[in-house]
C-alpha positions, -999 to +999 in steps of 0.1 A: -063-112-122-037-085-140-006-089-128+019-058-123+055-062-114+074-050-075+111-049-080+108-078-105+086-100-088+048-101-105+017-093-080-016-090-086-024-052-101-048-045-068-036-052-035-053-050+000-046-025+021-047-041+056-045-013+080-086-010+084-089-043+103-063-032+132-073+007+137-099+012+165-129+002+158-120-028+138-143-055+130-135-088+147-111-113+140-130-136+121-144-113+095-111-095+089-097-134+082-127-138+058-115-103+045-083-119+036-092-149+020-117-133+003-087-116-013-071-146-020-096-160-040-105-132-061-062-136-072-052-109-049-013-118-042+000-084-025-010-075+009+003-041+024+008-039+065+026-021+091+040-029+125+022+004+132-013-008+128-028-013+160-052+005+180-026+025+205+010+007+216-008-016+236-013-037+208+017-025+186+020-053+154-016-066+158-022-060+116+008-083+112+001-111+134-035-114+118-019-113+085+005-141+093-029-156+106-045-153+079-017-168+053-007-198+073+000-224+047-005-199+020+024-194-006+027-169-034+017-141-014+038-110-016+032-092+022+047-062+022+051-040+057+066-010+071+089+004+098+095+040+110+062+045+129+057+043+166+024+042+184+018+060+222-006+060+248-040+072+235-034+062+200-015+088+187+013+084+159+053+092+162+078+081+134+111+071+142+140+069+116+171+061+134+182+033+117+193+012+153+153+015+154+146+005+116+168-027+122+151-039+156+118-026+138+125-053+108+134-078+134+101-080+156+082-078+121+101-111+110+089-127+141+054-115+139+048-131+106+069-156+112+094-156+079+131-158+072+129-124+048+105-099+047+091-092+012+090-055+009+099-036+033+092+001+036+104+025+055+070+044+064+077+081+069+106+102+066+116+117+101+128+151+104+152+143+131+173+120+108+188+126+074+169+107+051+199+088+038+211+070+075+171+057+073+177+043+043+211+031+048+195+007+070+169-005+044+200-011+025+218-029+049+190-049+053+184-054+020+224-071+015+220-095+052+190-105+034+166-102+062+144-082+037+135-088-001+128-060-014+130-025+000+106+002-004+096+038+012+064+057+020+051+096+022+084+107+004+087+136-022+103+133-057+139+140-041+136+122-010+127+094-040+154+101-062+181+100-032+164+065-013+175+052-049+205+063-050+214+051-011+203+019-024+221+014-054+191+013-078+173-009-058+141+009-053+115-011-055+086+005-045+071+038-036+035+042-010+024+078-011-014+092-006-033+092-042-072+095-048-097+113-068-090+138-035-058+143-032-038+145-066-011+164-054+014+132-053+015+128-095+051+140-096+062+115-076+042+087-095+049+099-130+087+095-113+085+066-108+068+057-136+104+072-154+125+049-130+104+019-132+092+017-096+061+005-088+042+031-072+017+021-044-016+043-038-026+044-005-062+053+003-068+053-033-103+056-026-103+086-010-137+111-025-153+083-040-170+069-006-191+106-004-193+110-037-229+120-038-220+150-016-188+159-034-203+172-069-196+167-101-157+166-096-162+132-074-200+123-092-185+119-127-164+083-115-202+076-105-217+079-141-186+063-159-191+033-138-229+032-147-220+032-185-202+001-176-224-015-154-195-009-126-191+008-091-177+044-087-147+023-064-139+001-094-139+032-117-115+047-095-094+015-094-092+013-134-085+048-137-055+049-118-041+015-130-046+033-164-023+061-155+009+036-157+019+005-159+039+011-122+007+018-105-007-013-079-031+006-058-038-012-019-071-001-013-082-006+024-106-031+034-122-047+062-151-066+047-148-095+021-172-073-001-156-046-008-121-060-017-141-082-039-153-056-056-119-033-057-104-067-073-132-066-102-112-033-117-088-055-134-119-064-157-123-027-166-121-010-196-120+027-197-119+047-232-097+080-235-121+104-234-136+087-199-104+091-187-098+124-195-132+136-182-117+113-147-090+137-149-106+167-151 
């Protein structure tokens, strides 16, 4: 497995993106465990969860509690989870930024997977209500009781980026925003990162590549690269992106041992500058 560096610590250069196996209409328990292990053994070492994943509030912190399942007696494992969303009735999403919340947030998430400090922690989506800074004043906080690792933020543009940094001191250690073949528009924020040195974490990095056949040639063309290679469009994706820079880890989401299996195999791949040009395109 390539490895790929989070605030200094090395991780393998594809994670798994838990959220799929908590969402409604999850699989069952057993074959989201099998998911993870299946991870395990193909060198996956970074696994990305929220409190948030769950189907509705009545099950608020279910994606943790199966990770923490999953990794009992597992070491060398960097889990990496989020505060700042709230679930209600009916399964809708709020966010939540006060950092009184963010603090009792990181406190039910250390329980839940049942560690002394959190890994990364991210705060998962800025909220309008509260200046950006006081959110991540308590990351920082956080970050010096040592409840928490490493800190980390999610869904934030390049100055909501550059100021987390400064709030903490420098120590930024990771960014989660939306990148895929179908939705590019977050490049400034990870060729920023890429100039800071933080490791910038795709989130449904798969995103086009699933319908490709009915996307046309912008989405088709990750489809004939990866038949030159003998590879699947997904793995194309994968290796395209961790081309891009060396900050890149994409988490692609998974719920079946087979297809994070598969997204794991990109490490292998080798893509030529003019493939990824035409990827670009």
């Amino acid at each position: 497995m390539l490895t790929r560096r989070i605030g200094g610590v090395e991780v393998s250069a594809i994670g798994l993106g838990a959220m799929p196996m908590s969402l409604e209409g999850r699989p069952d328990r057993a074959r989201s465990i099998e998911t993870i292990r299946t991870a395990l053994d193909k060198g996956v070492t970074l696994i990305d969860t929220a409190d948030a994943y769950s189907a509705d509030d009545s099950d608020f912190g279910h994606n943790e509690e199966l990770i923490a399942e999953a990794l009992k007696g597992v070491d060398g494992v960097m889990v990496a989870t989020k505060g700042g969303h709230t679930r209600v009735p009916g399964g809708g999403w709020e966010v939540d930024g006060r950092p009184e919340y963010l603090k009792a947030a990181c406190e039910a998430s250390l329980r839940r997977l049942g560690v002394d400090a959190i890994d990364l922690y991210q705060f998962h989506r800025p909220d309008p209500a509260v200046p950006t800074a006081e959110s991540v004043g308590a990351l920082a906080e956080l970050l010096d009781a040592g409840k928490i690792k490493l800190a980390g933020v999610s869904n934030f543009d390049p100055a909501q980026i550059r100021e987390a940094n400064d709030v903490l001191g420098g120590r930024l250690a990771s960014v989660q925003n939306q990148f895929s073949p179908a939705f590019r528009s977050s490049e400034p924020e990870l060729e920023l990162c890429a100039e800071l040195g933080i490791a910038f974490l795709p989130w449904s990095p798969l995103g086009g590549i699933s319908a490709a056949g009915q996307l046309g040639e912008r989405f088709g063309v990750f489809a004939e690269v990866g038949r030159a290679h003998g590879a699947s469009p997904q793995q194309v994706c994968l290796a395209w992106m961790l081309a891009k820079a060396p900050q890149v880890v994409p988490i692609p989401g998974s719920s079946r041992p087979a297809s994070i299996a598969d997204s794991a195999d990109a490490v292998h791949l080798r893509l030529s500058e003019e493939e990824l040009k035409r990827l670009d395109g």
